[in-house]
Backbone bond lengths (Angstrom), bond angles and torsions (degrees), N, CA, C in turn:
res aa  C-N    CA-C-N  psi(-1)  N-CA   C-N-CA  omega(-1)  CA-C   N-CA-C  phi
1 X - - - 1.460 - - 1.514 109.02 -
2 X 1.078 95.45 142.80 2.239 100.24 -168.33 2.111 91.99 -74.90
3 X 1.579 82.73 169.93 1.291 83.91 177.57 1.347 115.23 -178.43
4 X 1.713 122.78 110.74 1.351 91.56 -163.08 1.717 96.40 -132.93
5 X 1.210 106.85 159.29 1.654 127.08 -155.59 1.754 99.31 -115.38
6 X 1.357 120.77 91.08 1.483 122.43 159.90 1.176 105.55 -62.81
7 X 1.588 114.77 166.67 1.421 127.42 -175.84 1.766 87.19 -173.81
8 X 1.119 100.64 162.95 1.434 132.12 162.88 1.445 116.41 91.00
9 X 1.316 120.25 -2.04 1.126 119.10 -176.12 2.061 106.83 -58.94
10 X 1.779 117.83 -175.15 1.019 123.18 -176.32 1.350 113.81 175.20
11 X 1.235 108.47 -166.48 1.906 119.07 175.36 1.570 112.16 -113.52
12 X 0.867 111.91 112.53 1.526 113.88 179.98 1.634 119.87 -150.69
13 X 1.377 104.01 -175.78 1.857 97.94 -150.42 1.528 85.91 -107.47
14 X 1.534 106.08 158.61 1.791 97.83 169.17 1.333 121.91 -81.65
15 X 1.790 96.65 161.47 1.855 89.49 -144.52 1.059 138.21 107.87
16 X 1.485 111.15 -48.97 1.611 114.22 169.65 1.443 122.06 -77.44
17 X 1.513 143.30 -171.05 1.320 137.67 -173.49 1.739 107.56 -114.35
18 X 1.200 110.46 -174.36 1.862 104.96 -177.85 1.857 87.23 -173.59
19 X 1.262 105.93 132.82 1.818 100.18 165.34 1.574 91.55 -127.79
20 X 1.453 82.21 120.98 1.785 93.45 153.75 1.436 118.60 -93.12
21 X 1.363 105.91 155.48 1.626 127.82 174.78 1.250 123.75 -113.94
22 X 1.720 136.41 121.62 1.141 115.99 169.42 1.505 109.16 -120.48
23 X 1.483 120.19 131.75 1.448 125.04 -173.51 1.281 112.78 -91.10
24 X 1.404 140.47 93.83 1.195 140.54 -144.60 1.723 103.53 -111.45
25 X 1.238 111.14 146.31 1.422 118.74 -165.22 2.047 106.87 -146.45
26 X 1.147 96.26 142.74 1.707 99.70 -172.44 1.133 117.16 54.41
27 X 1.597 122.31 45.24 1.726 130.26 166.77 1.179 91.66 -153.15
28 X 1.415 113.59 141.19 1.456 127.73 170.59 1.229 110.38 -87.94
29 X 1.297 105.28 82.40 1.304 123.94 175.64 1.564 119.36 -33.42
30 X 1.018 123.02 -62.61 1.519 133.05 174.31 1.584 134.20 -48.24
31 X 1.039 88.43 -7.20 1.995 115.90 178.20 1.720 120.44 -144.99
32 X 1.793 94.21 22.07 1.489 101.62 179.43 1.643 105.85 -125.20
33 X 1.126 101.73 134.47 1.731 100.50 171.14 1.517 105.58 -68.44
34 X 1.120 123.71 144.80 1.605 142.72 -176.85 1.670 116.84 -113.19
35 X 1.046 107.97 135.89 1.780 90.43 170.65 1.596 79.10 -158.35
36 X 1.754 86.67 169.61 1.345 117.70 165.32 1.586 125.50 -104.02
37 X 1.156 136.51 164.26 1.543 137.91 168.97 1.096 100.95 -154.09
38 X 1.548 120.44 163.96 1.276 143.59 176.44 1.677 126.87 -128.06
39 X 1.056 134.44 143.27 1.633 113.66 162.89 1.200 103.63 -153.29
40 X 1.748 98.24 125.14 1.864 108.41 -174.46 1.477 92.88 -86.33
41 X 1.492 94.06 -164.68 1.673 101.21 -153.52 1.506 88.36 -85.99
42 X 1.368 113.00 147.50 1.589 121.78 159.94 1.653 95.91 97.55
43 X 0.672 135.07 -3.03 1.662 138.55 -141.39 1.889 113.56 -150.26
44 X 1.300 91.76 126.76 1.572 98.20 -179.09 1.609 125.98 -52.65
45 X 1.017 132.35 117.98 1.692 116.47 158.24 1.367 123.30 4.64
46 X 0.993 155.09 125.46 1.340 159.95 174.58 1.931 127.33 -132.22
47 X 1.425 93.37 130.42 1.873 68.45 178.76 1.220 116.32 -86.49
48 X 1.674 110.24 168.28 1.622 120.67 -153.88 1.973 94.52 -125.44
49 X 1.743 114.39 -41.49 1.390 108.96 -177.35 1.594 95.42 170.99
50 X 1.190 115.95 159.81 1.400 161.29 -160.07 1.138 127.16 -143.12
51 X 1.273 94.91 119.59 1.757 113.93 -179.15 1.283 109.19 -125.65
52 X 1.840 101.75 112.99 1.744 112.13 -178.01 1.713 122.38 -71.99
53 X 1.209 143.07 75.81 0.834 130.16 152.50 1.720 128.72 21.99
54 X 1.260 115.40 -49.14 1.747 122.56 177.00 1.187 97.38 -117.03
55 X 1.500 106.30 144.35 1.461 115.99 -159.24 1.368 138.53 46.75
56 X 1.418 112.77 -19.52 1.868 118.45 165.25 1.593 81.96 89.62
57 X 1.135 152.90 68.01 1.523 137.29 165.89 2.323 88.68 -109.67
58 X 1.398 68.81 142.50 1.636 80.77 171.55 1.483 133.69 -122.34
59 X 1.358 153.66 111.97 1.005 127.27 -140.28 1.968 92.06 -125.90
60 X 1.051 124.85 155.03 1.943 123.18 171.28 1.556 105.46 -147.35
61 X 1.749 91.64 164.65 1.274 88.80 -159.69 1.535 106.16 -79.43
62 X 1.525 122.23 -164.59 1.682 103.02 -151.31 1.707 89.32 -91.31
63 X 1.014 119.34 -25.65 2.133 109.41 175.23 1.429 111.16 -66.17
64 X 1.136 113.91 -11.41 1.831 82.98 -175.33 1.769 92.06 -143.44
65 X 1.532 120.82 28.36 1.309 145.09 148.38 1.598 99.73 -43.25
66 X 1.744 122.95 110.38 1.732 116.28 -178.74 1.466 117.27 73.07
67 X 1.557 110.24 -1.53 1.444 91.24 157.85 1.826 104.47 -136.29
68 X 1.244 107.90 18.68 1.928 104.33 -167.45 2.124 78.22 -141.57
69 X 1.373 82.75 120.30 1.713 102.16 170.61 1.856 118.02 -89.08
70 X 0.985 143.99 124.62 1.698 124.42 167.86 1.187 107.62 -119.65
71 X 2.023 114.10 129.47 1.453 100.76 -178.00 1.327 86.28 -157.80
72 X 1.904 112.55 -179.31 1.369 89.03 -153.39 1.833 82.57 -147.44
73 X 0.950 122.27 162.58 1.391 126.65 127.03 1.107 153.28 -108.79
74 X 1.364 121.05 127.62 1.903 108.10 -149.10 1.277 93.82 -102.02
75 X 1.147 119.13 -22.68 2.038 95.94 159.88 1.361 129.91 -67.24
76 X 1.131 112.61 2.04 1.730 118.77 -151.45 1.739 86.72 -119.85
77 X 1.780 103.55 -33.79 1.612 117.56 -172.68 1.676 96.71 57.95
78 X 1.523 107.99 50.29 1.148 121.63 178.95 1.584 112.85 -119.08
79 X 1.324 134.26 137.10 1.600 150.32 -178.91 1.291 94.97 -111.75
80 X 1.496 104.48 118.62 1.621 103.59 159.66 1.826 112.39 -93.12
81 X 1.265 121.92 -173.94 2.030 126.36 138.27 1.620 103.21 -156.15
82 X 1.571 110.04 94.09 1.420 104.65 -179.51 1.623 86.38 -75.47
83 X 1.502 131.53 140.40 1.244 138.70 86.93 1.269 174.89 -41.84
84 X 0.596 110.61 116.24 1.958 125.72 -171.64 0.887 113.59 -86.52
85 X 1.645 121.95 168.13 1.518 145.06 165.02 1.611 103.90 16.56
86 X 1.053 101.21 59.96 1.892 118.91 -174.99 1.480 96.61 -71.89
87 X 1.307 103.81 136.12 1.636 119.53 -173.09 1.767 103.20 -137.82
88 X 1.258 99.69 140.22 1.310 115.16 -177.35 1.388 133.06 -26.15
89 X 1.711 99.97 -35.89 1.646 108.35 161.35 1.477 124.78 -91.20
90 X 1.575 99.13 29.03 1.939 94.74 148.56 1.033 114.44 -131.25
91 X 1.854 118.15 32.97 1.449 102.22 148.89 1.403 123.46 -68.63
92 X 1.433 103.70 160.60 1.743 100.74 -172.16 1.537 100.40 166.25
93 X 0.908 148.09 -172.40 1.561 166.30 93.76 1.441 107.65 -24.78
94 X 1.177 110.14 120.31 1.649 129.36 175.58 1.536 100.77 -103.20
95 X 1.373 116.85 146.97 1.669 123.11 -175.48 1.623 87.77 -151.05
96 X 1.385 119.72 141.39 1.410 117.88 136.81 1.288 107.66 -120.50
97 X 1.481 94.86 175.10 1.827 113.93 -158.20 1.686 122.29 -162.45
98 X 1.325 101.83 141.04 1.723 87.35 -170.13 1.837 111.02 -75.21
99 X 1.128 110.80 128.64 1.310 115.61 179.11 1.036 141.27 -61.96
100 X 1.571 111.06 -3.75 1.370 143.14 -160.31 1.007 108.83 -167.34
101 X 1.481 137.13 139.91 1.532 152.16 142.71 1.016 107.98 114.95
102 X 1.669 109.31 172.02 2.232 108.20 -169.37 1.380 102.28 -43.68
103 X 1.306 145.94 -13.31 1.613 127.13 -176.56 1.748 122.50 -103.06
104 X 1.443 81.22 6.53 1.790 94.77 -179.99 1.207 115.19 -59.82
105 X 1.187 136.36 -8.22 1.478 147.33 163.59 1.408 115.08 -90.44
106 X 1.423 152.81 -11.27 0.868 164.59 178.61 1.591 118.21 -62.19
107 X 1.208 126.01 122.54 1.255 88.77 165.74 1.756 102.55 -160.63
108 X 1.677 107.13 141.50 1.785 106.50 -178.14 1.573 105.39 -50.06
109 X 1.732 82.18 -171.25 1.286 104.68 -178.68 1.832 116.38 -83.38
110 X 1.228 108.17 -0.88 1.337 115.14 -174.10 1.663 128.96 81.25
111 X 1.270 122.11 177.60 1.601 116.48 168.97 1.764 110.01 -144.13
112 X 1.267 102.91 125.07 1.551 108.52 -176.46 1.714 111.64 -41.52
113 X 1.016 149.58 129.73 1.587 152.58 122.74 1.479 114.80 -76.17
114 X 1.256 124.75 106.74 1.418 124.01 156.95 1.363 126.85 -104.60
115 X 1.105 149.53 132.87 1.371 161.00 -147.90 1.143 97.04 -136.01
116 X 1.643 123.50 128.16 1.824 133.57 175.44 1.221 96.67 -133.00
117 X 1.445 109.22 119.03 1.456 116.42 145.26 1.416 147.02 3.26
């Protein structure tokens, strides 16, 4: 059964940076598309970025397009999302998830992001 473990989230001011980690388990990471999502309070799930499996192409959504990085290591079967110049509207719960295959429904417990003024 897939399973994946965020980490790195925190409290921080806007402006500053944050890298999340997700330690992913029972997906073959290396031949699976990866992405991240988020959902602040009151507010639906949303996607945040995508990481293609073939060729490494990455695609994010258009707000945090040049300032939110996604990359991965498939030996480590590790998902990164360095962030940047973090602004108040990406606090939320961060999740990644396989984008494809029986575990595409799966999903951790998440990692807090808070953004202060």
């Amino acid at each position: 059964q897939g399973q994946f473990v965020e980490s790195g989230g925190g409290l921080v001011q806007a402006g500053e940076s944050l890298t999340l980690s997700c330690v992913v388990s029972g997906v073959r990471v290396p031949t699976t598309d990866m992405g991240w999502y988020r959902q602040a309070p009151g507010k639906e799930r949303e996607f945040v970025a995508q990481s293609y499996w073939r060729g490494g192409d990455t695609t994010y959504r258009d707000s945090v397009r040049g300032r939110f990085h996604i990359s991965r290591d498939n030996a480590k079967k590790t998902v990164y999302l360095q962030m940047d110049a973090l602004k108040p509207e990406d606090t939320g719960v961060y999740y990644c998830k396989a984008m494809s295959g029986p575990r595409a429904n799966v999903w951790g417990q998440g990692t807090q992001v808070t953004v202060s003024s």
